[in-house]
Structures are given as C-alpha cells and as structure tokens.
C-alpha positions as CSV (number, residue, x, y, z in Angstrom):
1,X,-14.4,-24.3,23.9
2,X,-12.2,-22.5,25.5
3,X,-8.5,-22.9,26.5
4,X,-9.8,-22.3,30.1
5,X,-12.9,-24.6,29.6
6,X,-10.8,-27.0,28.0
7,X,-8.4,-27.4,30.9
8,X,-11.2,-27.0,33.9
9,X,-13.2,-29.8,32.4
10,X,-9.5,-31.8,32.6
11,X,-9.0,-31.4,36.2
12,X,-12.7,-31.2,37.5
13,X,-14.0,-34.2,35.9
14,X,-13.4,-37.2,34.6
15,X,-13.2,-37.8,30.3
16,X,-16.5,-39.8,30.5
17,X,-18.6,-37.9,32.0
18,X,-20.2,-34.8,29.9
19,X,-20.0,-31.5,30.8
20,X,-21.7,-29.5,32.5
21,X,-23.8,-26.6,31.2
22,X,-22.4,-23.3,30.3
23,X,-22.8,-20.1,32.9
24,X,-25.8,-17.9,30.5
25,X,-24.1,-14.6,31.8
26,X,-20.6,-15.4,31.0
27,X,-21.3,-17.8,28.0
28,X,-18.8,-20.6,29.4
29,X,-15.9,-17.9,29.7
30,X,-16.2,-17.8,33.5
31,X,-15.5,-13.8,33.1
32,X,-14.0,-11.2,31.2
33,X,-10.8,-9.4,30.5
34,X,-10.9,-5.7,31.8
35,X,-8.6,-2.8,29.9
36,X,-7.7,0.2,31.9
37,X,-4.9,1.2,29.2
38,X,-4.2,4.9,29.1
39,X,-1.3,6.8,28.1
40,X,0.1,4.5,26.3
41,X,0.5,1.6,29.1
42,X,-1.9,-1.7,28.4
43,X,-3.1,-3.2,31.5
44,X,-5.6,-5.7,31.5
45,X,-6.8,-7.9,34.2
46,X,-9.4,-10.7,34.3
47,X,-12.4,-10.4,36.0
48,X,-14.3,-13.3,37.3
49,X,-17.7,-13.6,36.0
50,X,-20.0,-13.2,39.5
51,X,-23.0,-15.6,38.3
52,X,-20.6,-18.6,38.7
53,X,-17.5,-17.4,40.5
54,X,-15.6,-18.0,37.0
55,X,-16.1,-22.0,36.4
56,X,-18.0,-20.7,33.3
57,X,-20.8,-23.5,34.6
58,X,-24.1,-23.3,36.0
C-alpha cells in the first residue's frame, strides 16, 4: 500500500469497512510521476491516472 492509498482509505472510509478494489490501469497508484528534466534542472510533476481520476480505485 501506498503512502497515498494509506492516507485516502483514512479520510474516505471508515477502519471497518474494506477497501475498495484497486484502479487495473494505475495499479492502486491513482497516477504517475512525470520527468521533464533537461539541462540539468529535475522537474517532476504528478499526473493523475485518467481511468479513476487518481483515487487509485475502481
């Protein structure tokens, strides 16, 4: 699990109730992290997965 799964499943529902299955095209991540380093600059930003709108569930 995720740190961002870990603190979703905290606010979104309560500790008795399971989960919630994972988004298949982001695997549970709800996205990805994009790098558009060049020159020697990192930049990376997060890109929410489009299958679940970046819960990381179905």
């Amino acid at each position: 699990m995720t740190k961002r799964q870990a603190v979703t499943n905290r606010i979104d529902q309560p500790p008795d109730q399971p989960s919630p299955p994972p988004c298949e095209a982001c695997s549970g991540d709800g996205g990805t992290v994009v790098d558009t380093s060049s020159d020697g600059v990192t930049r990376e930003s997060w890109k929410s997965c489009g299958s679940c709108h970046g819960t990381g569930t179905r």
